[in-house]
C-alpha positions in Angstrom: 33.5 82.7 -67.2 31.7 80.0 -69.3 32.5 78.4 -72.4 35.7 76.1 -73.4 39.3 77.5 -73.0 42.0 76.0 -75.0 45.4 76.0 -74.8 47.5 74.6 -78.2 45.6 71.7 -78.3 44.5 70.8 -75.3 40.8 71.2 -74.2 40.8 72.3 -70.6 36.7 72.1 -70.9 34.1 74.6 -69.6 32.8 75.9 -66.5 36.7 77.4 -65.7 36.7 80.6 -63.4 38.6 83.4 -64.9 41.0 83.2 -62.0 41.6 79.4 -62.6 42.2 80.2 -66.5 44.7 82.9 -65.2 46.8 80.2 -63.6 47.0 78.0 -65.9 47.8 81.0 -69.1 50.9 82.0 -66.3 52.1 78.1 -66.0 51.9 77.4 -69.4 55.1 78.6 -71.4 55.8 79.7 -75.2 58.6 77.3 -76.4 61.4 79.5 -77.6 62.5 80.2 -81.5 64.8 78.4 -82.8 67.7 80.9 -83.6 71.6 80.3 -85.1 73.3 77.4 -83.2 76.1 77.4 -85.6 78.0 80.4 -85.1 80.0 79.7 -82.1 81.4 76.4 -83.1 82.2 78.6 -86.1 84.5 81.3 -84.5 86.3 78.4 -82.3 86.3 76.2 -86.0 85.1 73.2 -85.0 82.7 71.3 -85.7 79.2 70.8 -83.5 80.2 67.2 -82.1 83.5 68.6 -81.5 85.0 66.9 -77.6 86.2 69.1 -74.7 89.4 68.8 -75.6 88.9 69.6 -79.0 86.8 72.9 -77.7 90.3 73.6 -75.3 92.5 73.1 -78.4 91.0 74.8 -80.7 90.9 78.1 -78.2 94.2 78.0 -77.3 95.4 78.1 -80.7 92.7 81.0 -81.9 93.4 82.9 -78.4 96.9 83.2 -80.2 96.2 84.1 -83.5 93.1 86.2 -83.6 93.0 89.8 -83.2 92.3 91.5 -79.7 89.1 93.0 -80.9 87.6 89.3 -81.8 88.8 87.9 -78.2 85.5 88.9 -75.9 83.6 86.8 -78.9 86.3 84.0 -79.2 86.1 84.0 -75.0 82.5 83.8 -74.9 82.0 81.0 -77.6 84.6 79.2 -75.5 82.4 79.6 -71.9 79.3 78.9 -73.7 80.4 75.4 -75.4 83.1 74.0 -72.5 79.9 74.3 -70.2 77.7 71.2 -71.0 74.9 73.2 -69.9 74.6 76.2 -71.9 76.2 73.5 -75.0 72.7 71.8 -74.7 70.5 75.1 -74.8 72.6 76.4 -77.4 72.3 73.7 -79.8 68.6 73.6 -79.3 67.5 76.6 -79.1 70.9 78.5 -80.3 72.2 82.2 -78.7 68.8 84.0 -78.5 68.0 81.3 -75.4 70.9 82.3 -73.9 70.7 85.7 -74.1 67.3 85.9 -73.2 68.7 84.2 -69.7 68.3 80.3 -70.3 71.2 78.7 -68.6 72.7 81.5 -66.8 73.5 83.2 -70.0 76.7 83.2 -72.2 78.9 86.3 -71.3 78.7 85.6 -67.4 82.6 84.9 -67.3 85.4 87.7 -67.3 87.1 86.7 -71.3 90.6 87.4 -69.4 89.9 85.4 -67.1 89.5 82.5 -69.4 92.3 83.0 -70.7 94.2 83.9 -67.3 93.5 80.2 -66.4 95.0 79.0 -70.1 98.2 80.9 -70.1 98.5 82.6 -66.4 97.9 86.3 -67.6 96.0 88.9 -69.8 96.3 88.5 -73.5 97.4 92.4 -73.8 100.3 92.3 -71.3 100.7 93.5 -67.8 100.2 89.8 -66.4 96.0 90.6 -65.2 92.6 91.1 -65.8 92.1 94.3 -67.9 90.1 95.7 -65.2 93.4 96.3 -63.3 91.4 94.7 -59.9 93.1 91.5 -59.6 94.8 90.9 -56.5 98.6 90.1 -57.0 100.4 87.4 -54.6 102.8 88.4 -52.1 106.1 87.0 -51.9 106.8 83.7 -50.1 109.3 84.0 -46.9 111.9 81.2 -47.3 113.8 80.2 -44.1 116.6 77.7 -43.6 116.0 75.0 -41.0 119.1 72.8 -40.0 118.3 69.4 -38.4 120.4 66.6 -37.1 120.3 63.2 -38.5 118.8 62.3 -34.9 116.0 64.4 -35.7 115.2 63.1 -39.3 115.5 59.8 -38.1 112.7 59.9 -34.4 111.3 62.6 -36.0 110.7 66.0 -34.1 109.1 69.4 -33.9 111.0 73.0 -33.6 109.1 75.6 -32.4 109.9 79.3 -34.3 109.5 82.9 -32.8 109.0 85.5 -36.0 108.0 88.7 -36.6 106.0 89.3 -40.1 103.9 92.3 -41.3 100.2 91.7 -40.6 97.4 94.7 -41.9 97.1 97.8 -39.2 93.6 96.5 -37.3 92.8 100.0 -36.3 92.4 101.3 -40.1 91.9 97.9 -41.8 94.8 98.3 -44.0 93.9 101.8 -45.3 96.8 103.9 -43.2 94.3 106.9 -42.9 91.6 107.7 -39.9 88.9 108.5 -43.0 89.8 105.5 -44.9 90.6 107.8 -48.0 93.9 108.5 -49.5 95.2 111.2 -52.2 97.2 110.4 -55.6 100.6 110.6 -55.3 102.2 113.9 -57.0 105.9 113.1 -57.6 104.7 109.7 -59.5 101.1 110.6 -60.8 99.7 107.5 -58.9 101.8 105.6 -61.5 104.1 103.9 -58.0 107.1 104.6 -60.7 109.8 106.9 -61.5 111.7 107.8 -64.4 115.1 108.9 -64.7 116.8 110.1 -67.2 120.5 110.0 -67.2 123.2 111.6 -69.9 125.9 109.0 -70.4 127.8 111.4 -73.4 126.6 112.8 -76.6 123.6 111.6 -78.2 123.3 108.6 -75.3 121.0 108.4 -72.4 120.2 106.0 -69.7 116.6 105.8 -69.0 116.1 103.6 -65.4 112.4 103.1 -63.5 112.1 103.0 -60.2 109.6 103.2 -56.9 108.5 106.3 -56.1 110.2 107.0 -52.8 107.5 109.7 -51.9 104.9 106.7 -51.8 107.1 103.4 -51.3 105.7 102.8 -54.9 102.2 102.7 -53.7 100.9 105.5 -55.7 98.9 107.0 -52.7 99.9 109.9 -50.2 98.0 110.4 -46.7 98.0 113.7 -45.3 99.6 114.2 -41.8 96.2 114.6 -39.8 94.8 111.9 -41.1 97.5 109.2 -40.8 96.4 106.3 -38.4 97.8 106.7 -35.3 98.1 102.7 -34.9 100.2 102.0 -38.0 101.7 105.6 -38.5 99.8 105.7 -42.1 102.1 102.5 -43.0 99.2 99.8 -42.9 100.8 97.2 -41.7 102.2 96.8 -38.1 104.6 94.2 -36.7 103.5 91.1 -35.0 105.6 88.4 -33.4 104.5 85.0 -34.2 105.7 81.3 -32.9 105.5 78.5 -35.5 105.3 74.9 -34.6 107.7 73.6 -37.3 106.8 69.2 -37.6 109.9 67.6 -39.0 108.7 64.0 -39.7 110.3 60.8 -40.2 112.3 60.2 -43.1 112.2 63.9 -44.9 115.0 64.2 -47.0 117.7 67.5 -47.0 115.9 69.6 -49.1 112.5 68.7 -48.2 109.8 71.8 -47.7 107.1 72.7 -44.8 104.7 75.1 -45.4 102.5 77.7 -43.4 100.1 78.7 -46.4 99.3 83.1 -45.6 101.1 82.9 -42.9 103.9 85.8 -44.4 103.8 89.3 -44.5 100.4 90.7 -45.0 99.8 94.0 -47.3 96.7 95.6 -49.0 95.3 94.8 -51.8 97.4 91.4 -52.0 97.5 87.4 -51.4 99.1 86.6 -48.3 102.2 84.5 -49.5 103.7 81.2 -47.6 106.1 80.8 -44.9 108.7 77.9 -46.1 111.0 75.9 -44.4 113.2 74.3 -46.4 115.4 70.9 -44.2 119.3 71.2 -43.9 120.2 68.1 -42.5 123.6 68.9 -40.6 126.7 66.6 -41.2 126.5 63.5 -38.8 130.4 62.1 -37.5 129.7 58.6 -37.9 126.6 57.8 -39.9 126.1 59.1 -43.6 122.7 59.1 -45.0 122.2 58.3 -48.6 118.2 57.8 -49.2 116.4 55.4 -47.1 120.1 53.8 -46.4 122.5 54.9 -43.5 126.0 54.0 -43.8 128.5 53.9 -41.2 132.4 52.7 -41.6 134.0 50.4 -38.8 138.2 49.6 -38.5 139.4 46.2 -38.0 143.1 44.8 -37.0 144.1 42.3 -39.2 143.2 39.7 -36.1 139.6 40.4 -36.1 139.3 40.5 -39.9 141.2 37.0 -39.8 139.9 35.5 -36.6 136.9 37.3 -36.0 135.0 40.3 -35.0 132.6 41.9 -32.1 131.9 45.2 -31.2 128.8 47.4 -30.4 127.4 50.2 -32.6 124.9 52.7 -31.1 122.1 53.8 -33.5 120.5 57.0 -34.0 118.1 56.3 -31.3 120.8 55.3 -28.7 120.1 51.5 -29.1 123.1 49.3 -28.8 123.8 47.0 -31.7 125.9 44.2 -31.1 127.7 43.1 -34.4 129.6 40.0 -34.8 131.2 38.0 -37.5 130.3 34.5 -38.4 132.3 31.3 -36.9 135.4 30.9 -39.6 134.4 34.1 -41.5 137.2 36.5 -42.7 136.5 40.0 -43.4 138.3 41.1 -46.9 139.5 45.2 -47.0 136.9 47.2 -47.9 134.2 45.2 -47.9 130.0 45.6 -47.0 127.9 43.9 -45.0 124.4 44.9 -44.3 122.0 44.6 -41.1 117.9 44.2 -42.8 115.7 47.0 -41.2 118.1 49.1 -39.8 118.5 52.3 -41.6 116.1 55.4 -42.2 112.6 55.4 -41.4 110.7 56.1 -45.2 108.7 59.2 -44.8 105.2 59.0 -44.2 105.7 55.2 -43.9 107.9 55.1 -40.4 107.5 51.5 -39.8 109.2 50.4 -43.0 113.3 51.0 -42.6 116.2 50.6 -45.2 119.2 49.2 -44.7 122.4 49.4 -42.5 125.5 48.9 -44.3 129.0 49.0 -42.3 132.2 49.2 -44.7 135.1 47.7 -43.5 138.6 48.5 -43.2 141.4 46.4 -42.3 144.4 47.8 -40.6 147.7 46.2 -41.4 150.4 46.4 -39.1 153.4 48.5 -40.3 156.2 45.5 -40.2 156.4 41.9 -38.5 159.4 40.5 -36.9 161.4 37.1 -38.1 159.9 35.3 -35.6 155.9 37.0 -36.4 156.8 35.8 -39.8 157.7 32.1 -39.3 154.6 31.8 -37.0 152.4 33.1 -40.2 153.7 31.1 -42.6 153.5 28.2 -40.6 149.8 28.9 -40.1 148.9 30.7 -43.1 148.6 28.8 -46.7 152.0 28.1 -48.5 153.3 31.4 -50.8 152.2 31.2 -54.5 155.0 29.2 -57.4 156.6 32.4 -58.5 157.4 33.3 -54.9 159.5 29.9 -55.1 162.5 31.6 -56.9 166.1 29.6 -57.4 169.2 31.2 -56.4 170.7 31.1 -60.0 166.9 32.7 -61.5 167.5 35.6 -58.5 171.2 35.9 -59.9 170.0 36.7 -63.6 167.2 39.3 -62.1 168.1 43.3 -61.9 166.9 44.2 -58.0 164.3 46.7 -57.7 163.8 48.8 -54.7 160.1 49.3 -53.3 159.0 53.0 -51.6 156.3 54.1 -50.1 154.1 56.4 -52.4 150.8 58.6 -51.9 149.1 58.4 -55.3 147.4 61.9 -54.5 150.5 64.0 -53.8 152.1 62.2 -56.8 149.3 62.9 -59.4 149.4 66.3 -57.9 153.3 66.8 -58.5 152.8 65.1 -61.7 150.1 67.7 -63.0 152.4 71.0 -61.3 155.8 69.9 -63.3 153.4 69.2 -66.9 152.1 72.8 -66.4 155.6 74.6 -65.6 157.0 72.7 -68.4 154.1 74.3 -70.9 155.1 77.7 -69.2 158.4 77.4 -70.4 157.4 76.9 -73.9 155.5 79.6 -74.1 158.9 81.5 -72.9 161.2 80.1 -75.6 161.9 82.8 -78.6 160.9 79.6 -81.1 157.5 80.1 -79.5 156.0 81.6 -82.8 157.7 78.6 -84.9 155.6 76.1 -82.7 152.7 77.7 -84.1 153.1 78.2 -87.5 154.8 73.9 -87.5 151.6 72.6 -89.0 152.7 70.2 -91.3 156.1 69.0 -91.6 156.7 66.9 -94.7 159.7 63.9 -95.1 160.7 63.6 -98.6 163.1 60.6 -98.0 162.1 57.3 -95.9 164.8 57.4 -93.6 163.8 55.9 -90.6 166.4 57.9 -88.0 165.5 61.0 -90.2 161.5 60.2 -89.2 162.2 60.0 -85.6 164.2 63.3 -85.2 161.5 64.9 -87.0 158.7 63.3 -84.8 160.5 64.0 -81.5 161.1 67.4 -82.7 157.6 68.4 -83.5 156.8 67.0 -80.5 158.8 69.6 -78.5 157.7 72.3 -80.4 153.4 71.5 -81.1 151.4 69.2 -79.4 149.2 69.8 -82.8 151.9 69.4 -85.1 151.3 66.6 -88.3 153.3 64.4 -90.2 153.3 63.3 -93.6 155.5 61.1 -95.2 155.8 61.7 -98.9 156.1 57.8 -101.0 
C-alpha cells in the first residue's frame, strides 16, 4: 500500500500497510447527526434548563392529566431527562443517539414502574405493573410482647418458639412433582367467585369471593402429581425460636422487627415478624417518659420533724432517702432524686429523674392534753381564731360533717337526671315545648319573678321579654 491516506484532515503520511490503515479506519468514529433535542422537554413542558425537581413536577402533574395512550412517551421523556446521562447525549446529539444505543438508550425502564415509584401503583388500576409479574408483599405477623418495668429498665432478651409457613423444599414452592399445574375450572384461573343472590323483585346481591376449589390461587394439581412433602399445599410448617432484644429505655408501644421472617408463599415478598412492647403495670413505680414516679406516706411527725426510709429501685439497689435538718414536708408535695429514673434508649448511661410525691397522714382526732402540748409548741392560732364571747353569741352555729366529694357529685348528677325524668312524665310535657317566648306586658316586679320561675320549671330553653 503506498501513497498518503487521509482521514478528515489529518495526514497520516505514506508508506502505511493496508492492515495498519484498517486499524486506524476501525478506531476512528463518524460523529453522530444532530437530530431533535427539543421534543421531550416538550411533552414534559418544560423548558431545556428546566432542574430535577422541575422534571419530577412537571411529570407528576402530566402522569395525571394525559391520556393513557401518551403515558409510555410521557414515561420515557421522564427516564431520559431525570438521568443526567442520557440529558447530556440528548441535548447534543438529541433521540436518534439514544436510540441508536448511546447512553444505554431511552426506553430501558418499565413506564409503570416510573410511575409505581411516584404514586405506589399502575396508572390503569389493579395496584401493579401492567405485565401482571410483580410480586405482591405478604402480610406482616404482629405479636404482642408484655414486659415488666424491670425489664425496660436493665434491659433483656425473650426468646420465642413459632411456627410460620415456609415454601415446601421438596417442590420449591410449586406443590406438584412435575413443577406444572392446571387452570382452575370452577374460577377460570380468575382465584374469584361470583355470587349472585335474589334479595326480592328486581334486587340482587352480587358478592366475590375465593375460589374454594383453589384457596383463590387459580391453579389445580392433579392427584398423582401432588408433592408428597407439602401435600400439593407448597408451603410446610416450620417451628422457629426468635431471640426477641428488649433494650433499655423502649417505650410501651415500641416495635422489633424480624424483616421475611413471616409466612412464606409463592410468588410473594416475605412479610415481617413484629413485636410490638406492652409494658405491664408496675405496683409502686409509674413510668411517664424518661421519668419514674413513685408515691411515699408520711405521719404527720415525719413530715413535721423529719423523714428516713429506704426505697428499692428497679435494679434492687437500696436508696436511702432522708429529709433535710429543720425541713417540713407539705401534703402532696414533690421532690426529685437527679439521675435516678429510666435509662433513655439507645443512650443507657443518661437517666431521668426520680420523683417521690408525698402524702401526709393526719391523725383522726387528738386528745385535750395532745392539743395543749401543740399549741404550746406550734405557732399561735391566726386573729379571727381569737373570737370574744359576746361576737360567738351574735354568730348562728354551724355543724361540720365528713363528706366524699365523689359520691356527692355522683348523687348530685343521679337526683338532676331523675328530676328531668319526671318532666318528661308530667301531662304539661308538650306545653314545655311549645313555651318559647313568654312576653310581660306590665313591669311588675313579683309578676316577672313568677313568670321566670315558672319557665324555669317548665324549659330550660324558655325566653323572656319584657315589653316597655
Amino acid at each position: 500500500f503506498s501513497g498518503s491516506l487521509r482521514v478528515g484532515e489529518i495526514d497520516l503520511g505514506s508508506g502505511i500497510s493496508r492492515n495498519q490503515s484498517n486499524l486506524i479506519e476501525e478506531d476512528v468514529r463518524e460523529a453522530p447527526k444532530k437530530s431533535d433535542n427539543t421534543r421531550y422537554y416538550e411533552i414534559l413542558g418544560v423548558s431545556q434548563n428546566a432542574s430535577h425537581d422541575d422534571l419530577k413536577k412537571a411529570y407528576k402533574k402530566a402522569a395525571i392529566k394525559n391520556h393513557p395512550d401518551k403515558f409510555k412517551e410521557l414515561a420515557q421523556a421522564y427516564d431520559v431527562l431525570s438521568d443526567p446521562e442520557k440529558r447530556e447525549i440528548y441535548d447534543q446529539y438529541g433521540e436518534d443517539a439514544l436510540k441508536e444505543g448511546m447512553g444505554g438508550g431511552g426506553g430501558g425502564h418499565d413506564p409503570f414502574d416510573i410511575f409505581s415509584s411516584f404514586f405506589g401503583g399502575s396508572p390503569f388500576g389493579g395496584g401493579g405493573s401492567s405485565r401482571g409479574r410483580r410480586q405482591r408483599r405478604g402480610e406482616d405477623v404482629v405479636h404482642s410482647l408484655k414486659v415488666s418495668l424491670e425489664d425496660i429498665y436493665l434491659g433483656t432478651s425473650k426468646k420465642l418458639s413459632l411456627s410460620r409457613n415456609v415454601l415446601c423444599s421438596k417442590c420449591n414452592g410449586k406443590g406438584s412433582k412435575s413443577g406444572a399445574s392446571l387452570k382452575c375450572a370452577g374460577c377460570q384461573g380468575t382465584g374469584m367467585k361470583v355470587t349472585i343472590r335474589h334479595l326480592g323483585p328486581s334486587m340482587i346481591q352480587q358478592m366475590q369471593h375465593a375460589c374454594n376449589e383453589c384457596k383463590g390461587t387459580g391453579e389445580t394439581i392433579s392427584d398423582k402429581d401432588r408433592c408428597t412433602q407439602c401435600k400439593g399445599e407448597k408451603v410446610v410448617q416450620e417451628k422457629k425460636v426468635l431471640e426477641v432484644i428488649v433494650e433499655k429505655g423502649m417505650q410501651s408501644g415500641q416495635k422489633i422487627s424480624f424483616p421475611g421472617e413471616a409466612d412464606e408463599a409463592p410468588e410473594t415478598v416475605t412479610g415481617d415478624i413484629v413485636f410490638i412492647i406492652h409494658q405491664k403495670e408496675h405496683p409502686k413505680f409509674k413510668r411517664k417518659g424518661e421519668d419514674l414516679f413513685v408515691e411515699h406516706s408520711l405521719s404527720l411527725t415525719e413530715a413535721l420533724c423529719g423523714f428516713q426510709f429506704v426505697l428499692t429501685h428497679l435494679d434492687g439497689r437500696q436508696l436511702l432517702i432522708k429529709s433535710n435538718p429543720g425541713e417540713v414536708v407539705k401534703p402532696d408535695s414533690f421532690k426529685a432524686i437527679n439521675d435516678e429514673g429510666m435509662p433513655l434508649y439507645q443512650r443507657p448511661f443518661m437517666k431521668g429523674k426520680l420523683y417521690i410525691h408525698f402524702n401526709v397522714d393526719f391523725p383522726e382526732s387528738l386528745n385535750p392534753e395532745q392539743v395543749k402540748a401543740l399549741e404550746a409548741i406550734l405557732p399561735s392560732k391566726p386573729g379571727a381564731s381569737q373570737l370574744t364571747d359576746m361576737e360567738v353569741d351574735e354568730c348562728e352555729e354551724t355543724t361540720l360533717h365528713d363528706v366524699n366529694m365523689e359520691e356527692e357529685m355522683r348523687r348530685k348528677q343521679q337526683a338532676q337526671a331523675e328530676a328531668y325524668d319526671e318532666d318528661d312524665d308530667m301531662p304539661g310535657g308538650a306545653q314545655r315545648v311549645q313555651c318559647a317566648q313568654q312576653i310581660l306586658t306590665n313591669g311588675s316586679t313579683f309578676a316577672l319573678l313568677i313568670t321566670i320561675n315558672w319557665c324555669r320549671r317548665v324549659s330550660t330553653n324558655c325566653k323572656i321579654y319584657i315589653d316597655p
